[in-house]
C-alpha positions as CSV (number, residue, x, y, z in Angstrom):
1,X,-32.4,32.7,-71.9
2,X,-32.0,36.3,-73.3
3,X,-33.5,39.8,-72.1
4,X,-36.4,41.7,-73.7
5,X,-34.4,43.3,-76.6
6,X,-34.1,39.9,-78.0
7,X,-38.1,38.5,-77.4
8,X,-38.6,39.5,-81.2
9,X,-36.2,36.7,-81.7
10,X,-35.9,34.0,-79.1
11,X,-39.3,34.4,-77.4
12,X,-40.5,35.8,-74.1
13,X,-40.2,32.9,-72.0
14,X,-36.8,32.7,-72.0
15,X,-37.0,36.2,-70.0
16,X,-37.7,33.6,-67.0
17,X,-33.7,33.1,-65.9
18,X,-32.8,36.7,-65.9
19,X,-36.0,38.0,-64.2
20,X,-34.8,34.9,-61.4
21,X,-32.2,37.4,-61.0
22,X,-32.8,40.6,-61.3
23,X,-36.1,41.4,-59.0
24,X,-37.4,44.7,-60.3
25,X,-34.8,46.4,-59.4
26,X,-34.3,46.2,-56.0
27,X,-31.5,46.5,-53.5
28,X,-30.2,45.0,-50.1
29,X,-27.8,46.2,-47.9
30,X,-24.9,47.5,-47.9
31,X,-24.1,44.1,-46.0
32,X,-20.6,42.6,-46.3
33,X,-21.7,39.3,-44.2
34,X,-24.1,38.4,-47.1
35,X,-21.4,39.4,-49.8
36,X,-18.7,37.4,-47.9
37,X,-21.3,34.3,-47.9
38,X,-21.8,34.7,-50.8
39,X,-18.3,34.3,-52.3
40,X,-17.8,31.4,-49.8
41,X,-20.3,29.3,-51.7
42,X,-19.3,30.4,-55.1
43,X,-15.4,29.8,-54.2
44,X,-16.6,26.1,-52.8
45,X,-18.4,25.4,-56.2
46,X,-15.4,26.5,-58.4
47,X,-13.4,24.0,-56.5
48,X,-15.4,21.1,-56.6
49,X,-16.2,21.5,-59.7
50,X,-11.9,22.0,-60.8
51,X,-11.2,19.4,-58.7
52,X,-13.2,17.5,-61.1
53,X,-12.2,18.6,-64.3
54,X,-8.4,18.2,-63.3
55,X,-9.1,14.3,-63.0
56,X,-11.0,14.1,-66.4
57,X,-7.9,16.0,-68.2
58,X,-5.5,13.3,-66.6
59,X,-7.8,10.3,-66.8
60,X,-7.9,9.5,-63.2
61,X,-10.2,9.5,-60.3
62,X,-11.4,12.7,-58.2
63,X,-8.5,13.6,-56.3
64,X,-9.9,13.4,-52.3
65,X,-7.1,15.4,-51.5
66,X,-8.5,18.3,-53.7
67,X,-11.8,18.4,-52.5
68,X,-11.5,18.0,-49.1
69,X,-8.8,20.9,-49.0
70,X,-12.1,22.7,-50.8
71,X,-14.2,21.6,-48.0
72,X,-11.7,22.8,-45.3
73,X,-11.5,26.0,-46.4
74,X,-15.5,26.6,-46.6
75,X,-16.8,24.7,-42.9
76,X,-13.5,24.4,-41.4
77,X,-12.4,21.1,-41.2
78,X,-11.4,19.9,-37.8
79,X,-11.3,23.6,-36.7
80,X,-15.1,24.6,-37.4
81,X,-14.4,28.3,-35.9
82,X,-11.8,28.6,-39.0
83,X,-14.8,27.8,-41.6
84,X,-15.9,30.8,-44.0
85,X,-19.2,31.7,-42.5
86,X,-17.9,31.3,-38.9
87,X,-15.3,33.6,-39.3
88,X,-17.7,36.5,-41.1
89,X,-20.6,35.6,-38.4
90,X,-18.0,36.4,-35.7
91,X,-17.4,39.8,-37.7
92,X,-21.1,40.4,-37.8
93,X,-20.9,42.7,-40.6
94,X,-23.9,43.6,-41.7
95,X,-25.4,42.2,-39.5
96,X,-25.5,39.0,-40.6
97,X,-28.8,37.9,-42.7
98,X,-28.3,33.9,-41.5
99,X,-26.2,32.3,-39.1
100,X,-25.2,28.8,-37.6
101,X,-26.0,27.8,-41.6
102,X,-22.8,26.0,-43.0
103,X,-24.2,22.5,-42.9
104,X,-26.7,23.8,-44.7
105,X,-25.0,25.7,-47.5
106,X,-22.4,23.2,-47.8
107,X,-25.2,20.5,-48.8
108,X,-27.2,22.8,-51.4
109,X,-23.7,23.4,-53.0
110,X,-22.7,19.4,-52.6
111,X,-25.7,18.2,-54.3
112,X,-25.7,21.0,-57.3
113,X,-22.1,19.7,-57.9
114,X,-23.2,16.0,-57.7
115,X,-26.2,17.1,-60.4
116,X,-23.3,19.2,-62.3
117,X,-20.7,16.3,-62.3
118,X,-23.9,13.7,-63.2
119,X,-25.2,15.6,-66.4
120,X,-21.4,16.2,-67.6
121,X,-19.8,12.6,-67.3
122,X,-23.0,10.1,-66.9
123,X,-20.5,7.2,-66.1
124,X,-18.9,9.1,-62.9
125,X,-17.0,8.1,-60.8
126,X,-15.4,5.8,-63.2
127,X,-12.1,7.5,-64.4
128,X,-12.9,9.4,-68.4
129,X,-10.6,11.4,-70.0
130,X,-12.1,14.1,-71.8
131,X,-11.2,17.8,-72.4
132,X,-14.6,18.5,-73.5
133,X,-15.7,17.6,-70.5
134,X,-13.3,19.5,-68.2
135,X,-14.2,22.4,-70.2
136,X,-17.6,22.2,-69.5
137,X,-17.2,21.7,-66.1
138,X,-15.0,25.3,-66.0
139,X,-17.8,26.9,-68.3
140,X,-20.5,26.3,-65.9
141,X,-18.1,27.0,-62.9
142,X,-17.6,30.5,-64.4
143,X,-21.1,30.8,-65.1
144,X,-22.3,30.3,-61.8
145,X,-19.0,32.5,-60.1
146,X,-19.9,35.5,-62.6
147,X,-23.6,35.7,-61.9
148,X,-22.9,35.6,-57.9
149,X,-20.2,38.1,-57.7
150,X,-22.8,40.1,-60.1
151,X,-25.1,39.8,-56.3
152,X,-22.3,39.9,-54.1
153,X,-20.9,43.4,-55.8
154,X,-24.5,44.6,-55.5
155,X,-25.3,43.4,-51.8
156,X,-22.0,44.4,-50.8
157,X,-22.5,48.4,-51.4
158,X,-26.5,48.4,-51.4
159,X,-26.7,49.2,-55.0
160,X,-29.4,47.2,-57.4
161,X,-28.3,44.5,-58.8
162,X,-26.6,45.6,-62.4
163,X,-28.9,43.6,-65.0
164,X,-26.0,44.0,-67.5
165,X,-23.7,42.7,-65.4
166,X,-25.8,38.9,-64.8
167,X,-26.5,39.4,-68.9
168,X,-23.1,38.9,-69.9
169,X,-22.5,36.0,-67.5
170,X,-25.3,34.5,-69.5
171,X,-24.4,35.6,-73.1
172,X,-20.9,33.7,-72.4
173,X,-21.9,30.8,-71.3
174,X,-24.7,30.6,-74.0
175,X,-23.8,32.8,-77.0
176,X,-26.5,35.1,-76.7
177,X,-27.8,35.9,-80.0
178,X,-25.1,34.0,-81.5
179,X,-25.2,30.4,-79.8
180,X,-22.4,29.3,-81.6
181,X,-20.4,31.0,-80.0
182,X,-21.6,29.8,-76.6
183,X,-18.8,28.1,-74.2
184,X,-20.3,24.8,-74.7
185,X,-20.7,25.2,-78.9
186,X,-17.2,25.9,-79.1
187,X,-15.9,23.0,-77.1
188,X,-18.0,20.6,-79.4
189,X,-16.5,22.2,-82.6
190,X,-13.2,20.9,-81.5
191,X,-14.4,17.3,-80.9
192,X,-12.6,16.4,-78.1
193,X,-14.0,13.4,-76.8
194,X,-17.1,15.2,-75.3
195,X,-19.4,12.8,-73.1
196,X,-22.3,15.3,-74.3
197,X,-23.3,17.3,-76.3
198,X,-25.9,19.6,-77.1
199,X,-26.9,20.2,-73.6
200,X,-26.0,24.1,-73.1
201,X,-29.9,24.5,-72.8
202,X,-30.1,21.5,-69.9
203,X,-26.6,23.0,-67.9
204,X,-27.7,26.6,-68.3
205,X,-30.8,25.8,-66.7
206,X,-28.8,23.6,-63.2
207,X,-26.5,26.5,-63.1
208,X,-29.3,29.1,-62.8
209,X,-31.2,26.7,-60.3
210,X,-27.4,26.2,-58.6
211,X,-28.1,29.8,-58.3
212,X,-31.5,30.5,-57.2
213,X,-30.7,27.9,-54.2
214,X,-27.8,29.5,-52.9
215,X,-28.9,32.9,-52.9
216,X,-32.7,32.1,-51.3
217,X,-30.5,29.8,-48.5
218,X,-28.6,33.0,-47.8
219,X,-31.5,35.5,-47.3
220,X,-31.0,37.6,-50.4
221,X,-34.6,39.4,-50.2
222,X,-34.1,40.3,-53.5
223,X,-35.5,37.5,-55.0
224,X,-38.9,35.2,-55.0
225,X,-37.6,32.2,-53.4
226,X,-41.0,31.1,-52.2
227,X,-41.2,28.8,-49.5
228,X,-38.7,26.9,-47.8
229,X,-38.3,22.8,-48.8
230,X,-39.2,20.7,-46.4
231,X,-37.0,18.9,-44.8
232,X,-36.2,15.1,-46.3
233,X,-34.9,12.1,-44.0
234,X,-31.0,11.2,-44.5
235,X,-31.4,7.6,-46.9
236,X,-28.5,5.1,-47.2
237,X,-28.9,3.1,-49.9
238,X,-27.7,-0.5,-48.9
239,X,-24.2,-1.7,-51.0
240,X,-25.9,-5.4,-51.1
241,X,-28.8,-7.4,-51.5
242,X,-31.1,-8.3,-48.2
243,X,-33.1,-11.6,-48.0
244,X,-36.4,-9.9,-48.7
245,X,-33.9,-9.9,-52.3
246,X,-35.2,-13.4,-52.5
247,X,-36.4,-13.9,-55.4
248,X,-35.1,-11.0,-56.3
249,X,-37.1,-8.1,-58.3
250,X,-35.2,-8.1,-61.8
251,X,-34.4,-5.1,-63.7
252,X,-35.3,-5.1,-67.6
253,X,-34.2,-1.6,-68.8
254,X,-34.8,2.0,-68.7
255,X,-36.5,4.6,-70.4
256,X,-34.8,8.0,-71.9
257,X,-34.0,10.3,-69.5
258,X,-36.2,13.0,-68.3
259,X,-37.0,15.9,-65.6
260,X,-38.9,15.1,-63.3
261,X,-42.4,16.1,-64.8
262,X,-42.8,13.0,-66.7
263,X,-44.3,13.0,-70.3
264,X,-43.9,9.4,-71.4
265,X,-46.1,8.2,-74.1
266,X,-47.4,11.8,-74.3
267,X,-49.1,11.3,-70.9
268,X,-48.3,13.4,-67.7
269,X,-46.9,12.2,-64.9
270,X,-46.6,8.7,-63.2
271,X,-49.7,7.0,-65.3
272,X,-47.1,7.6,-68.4
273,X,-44.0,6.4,-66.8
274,X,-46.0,3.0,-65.7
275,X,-47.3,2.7,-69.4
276,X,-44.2,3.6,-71.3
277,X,-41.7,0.4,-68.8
278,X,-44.6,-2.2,-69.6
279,X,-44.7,-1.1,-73.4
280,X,-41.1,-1.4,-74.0
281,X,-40.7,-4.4,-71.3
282,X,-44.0,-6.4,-70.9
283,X,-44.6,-6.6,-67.1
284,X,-42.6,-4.1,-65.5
285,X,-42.9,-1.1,-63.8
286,X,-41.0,2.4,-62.6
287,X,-38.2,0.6,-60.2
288,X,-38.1,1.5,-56.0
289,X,-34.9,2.5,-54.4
290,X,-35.1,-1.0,-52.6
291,X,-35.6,-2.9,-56.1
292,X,-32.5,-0.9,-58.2
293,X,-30.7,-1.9,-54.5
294,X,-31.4,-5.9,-55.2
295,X,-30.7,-5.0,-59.1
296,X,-27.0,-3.7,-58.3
297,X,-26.5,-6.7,-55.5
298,X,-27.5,-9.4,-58.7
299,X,-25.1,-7.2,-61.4
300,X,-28.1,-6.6,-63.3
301,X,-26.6,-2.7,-63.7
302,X,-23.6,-3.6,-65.1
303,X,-23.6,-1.8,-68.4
304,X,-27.8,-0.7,-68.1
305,X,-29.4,1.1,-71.2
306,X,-32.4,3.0,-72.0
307,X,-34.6,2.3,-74.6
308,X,-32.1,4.4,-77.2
309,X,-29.7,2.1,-76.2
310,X,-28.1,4.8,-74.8
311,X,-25.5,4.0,-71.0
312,X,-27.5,4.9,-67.8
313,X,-25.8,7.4,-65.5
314,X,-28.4,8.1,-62.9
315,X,-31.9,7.1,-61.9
316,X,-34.9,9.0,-60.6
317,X,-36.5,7.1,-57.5
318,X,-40.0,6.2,-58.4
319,X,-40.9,5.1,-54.9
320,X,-43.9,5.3,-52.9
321,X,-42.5,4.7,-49.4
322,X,-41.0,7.9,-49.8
323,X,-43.4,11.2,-49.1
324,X,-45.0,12.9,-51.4
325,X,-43.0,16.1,-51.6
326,X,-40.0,13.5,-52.7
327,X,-41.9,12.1,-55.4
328,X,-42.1,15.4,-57.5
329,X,-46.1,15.9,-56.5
330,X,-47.6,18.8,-57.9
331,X,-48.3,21.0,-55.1
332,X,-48.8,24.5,-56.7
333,X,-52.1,26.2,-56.1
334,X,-54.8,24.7,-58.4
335,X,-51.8,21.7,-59.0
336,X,-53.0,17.6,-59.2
337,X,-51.6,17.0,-56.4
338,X,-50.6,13.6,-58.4
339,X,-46.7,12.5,-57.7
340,X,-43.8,13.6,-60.7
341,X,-46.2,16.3,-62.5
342,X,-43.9,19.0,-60.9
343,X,-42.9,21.8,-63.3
344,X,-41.8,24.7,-60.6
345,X,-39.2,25.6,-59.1
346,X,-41.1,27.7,-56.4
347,X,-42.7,24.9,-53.9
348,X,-41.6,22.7,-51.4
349,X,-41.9,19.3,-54.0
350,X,-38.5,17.8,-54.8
351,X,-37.5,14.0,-56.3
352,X,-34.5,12.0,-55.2
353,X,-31.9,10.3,-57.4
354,X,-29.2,7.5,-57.9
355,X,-26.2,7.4,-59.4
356,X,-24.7,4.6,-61.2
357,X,-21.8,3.6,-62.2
358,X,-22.3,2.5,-66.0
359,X,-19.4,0.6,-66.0
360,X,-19.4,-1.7,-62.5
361,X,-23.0,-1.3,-62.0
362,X,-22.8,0.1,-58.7
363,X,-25.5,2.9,-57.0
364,X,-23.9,6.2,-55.5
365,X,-25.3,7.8,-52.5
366,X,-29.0,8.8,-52.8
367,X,-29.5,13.0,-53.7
368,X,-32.1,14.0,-51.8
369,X,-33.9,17.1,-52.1
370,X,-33.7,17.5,-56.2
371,X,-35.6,20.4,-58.0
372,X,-37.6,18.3,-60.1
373,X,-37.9,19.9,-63.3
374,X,-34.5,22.1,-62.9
375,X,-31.9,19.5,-61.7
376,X,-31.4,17.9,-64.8
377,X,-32.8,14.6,-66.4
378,X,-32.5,11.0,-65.1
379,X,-33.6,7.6,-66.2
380,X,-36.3,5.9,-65.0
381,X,-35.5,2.0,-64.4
382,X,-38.0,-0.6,-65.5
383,X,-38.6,-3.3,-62.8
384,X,-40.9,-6.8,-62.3
């Protein structure tokens, strides 16, 4: 993900991040509402994401304490009027771009830290100690923090954004021309019990999209946010099975992980998925919400694999009773139109997810609304 001076070497394609940032350069402002929004979010994400690492340092589970003191401090707690935005809308300096948009914020940042926390430690929330892990966590965090005080500095006195400055946000977290060097490289050299590795590429591209999201939801013009996502329905996954569990669909595997544009067996898109869950278990198909719901009530989850026999951390929901636009279709001009061939980050199509919980075999709380190819990867679960 480097600049022009390095195409020679790395390719022109990985221009894409840095252009996502820096829009010809342009300015906006001076407006110190949108700079003080701006380092609401970014303060939030930090926290979440420290909160975090402190528990995977000390082997222990997410301290609630911890992040709901982060959420108090960005919406407001019991005292909404005390929240960040409300208190710089009530200022009005600017003016301000958005307003009445905490709720909003605060999800976009909640579910890039649940995607964050998910590609980091794939068995969350069960308690890991790792180092490694923490680290990464506080990598990414300072990624994301450098590259949007890099737009708040710029917002906040009118000036164009300072390419350089978003550069070396991304030549620390990555290495630049030197990946070895990148925050992520060096935290594998020491071998401290990372849960993964070699995914600076897959992390580098969440924190960008963390980003992208926050900045288009506060009404930075200088950037090609396209148009808004549509809205998706709240889903609560059910904790146990229902009757209609009877007999019960039963849950055979899962392939490899994957973004959301599917390429199983070489084939694009859903076609692929189907053929690669009946090739590696004869009969099945890409599991429902409702079907990995009856699979956690029966403890068929309990310690899941792929077909690497690699743990499960997280599933993609393959699920037509959802609309299309939450099934990854591929609605850019001239796209199929046909559901998980999304490879944009510009449209309204997003996928949902699950977590799981490797090691009791229970399902988190549905993300809605995931970029589908910038969100990181997820299994798909093979069903019959």
């Amino acid at each position: 993900m480097r600049v022009l001076s390095r195409s020679a070497v790395l390719g022109i394609p990985v221009l894409a991040a840095l252009l996502v940032f820096v829009a010809t350069g342009s300015a906006q402002g001076p407006n110190k509402c949108l700079a003080g929004k701006n380092k609401c979010a970014s303060k939030k994400i930090a926290g979440l994401l420290k909160c975090h690492a402190k528990a995977e340092k000390t082997n222990t589970a997410v301290d609630p304490i911890c992040t709901q003191k982060v959420t108090d401090k960005f919406d407001g707690g019991a005292v909404p009027a005390k929240g960040c935005f409300a208190k710089l809308e009530v200022k009005n300096d600017g003016p301000c771009v958005t307003t009445n948009d905490t709720s909003a914020v605060e999800t976009t940042v909640d579910n890039n830290v649940s995607t964050i926390v998910t590609q980091l430690d794939p068995g969350f929330p069960a308690p890991v100690l790792s180092k490694c892990s923490a680290g990464k966590k506080k990598c990414v965090s300072k990624k994301i923090a450098a590259i949007l005080k890099c737009h708040e500095k710029a917002v906040k006195t009118g000036a164009p954004l300072d390419a350089a400055c978003v550069q070396k946000a991304m030549d620390k977290f990555d290495g630049g021309a030197v990946p070895a060097k990148g925050c992520f490289a060096k935290l594998e050299a020491k071998a401290q019990n990372c849960l993964t590795t070699n995914d600076t590429a897959g992390l580098e591209t969440t924190a960008d999209n963390t980003v992208q999201q926050v900045l288009c939801q506060l009404g930075y013009t200088t950037l090609s946010c396209g148009p808004p996502p549509t809205p998706t329905p709240t889903i609560t996954p059910s904790p146990t099975a229902t009757p209609t569990c009877a007999p019960p669909p039963v849950f055979h595997g899962a392939l490899v992980p994957t973004v959301g544009r599917f390429t199983y067996n070489a084939t694009l898109g859903l076609p692929g998925a189907q053929a690669a869950c009946n090739s590696n278990f004869a009969g099945t198909h890409p599991c429902s919400l409702f079907e990995l719901q009856c699979a956690q009530a029966a403890g068929s989850l309990v310690g899941a694999t792929d077909t690497s026999a690699a743990a499960v951390g997280s599933f993609w929901l393959v699920d037509s009773s959802f609309p299309p636009l939450q099934n990854c279709v591929d609605d850019a001009v001239g796209g199929s139109n046909l559901p998980w061939e999304y490879g944009t980050a510009h449209t309204a199509s997003r996928g949902n997810k699950v977590p799981l919980n490797n090691g009791t075999g229970m399902l988190g709380a549905v993300m809605l609304g995931q970029q589908c190819n910038f969100s990181g990867s997820a299994n798909v679960g093979c069903c019959q």
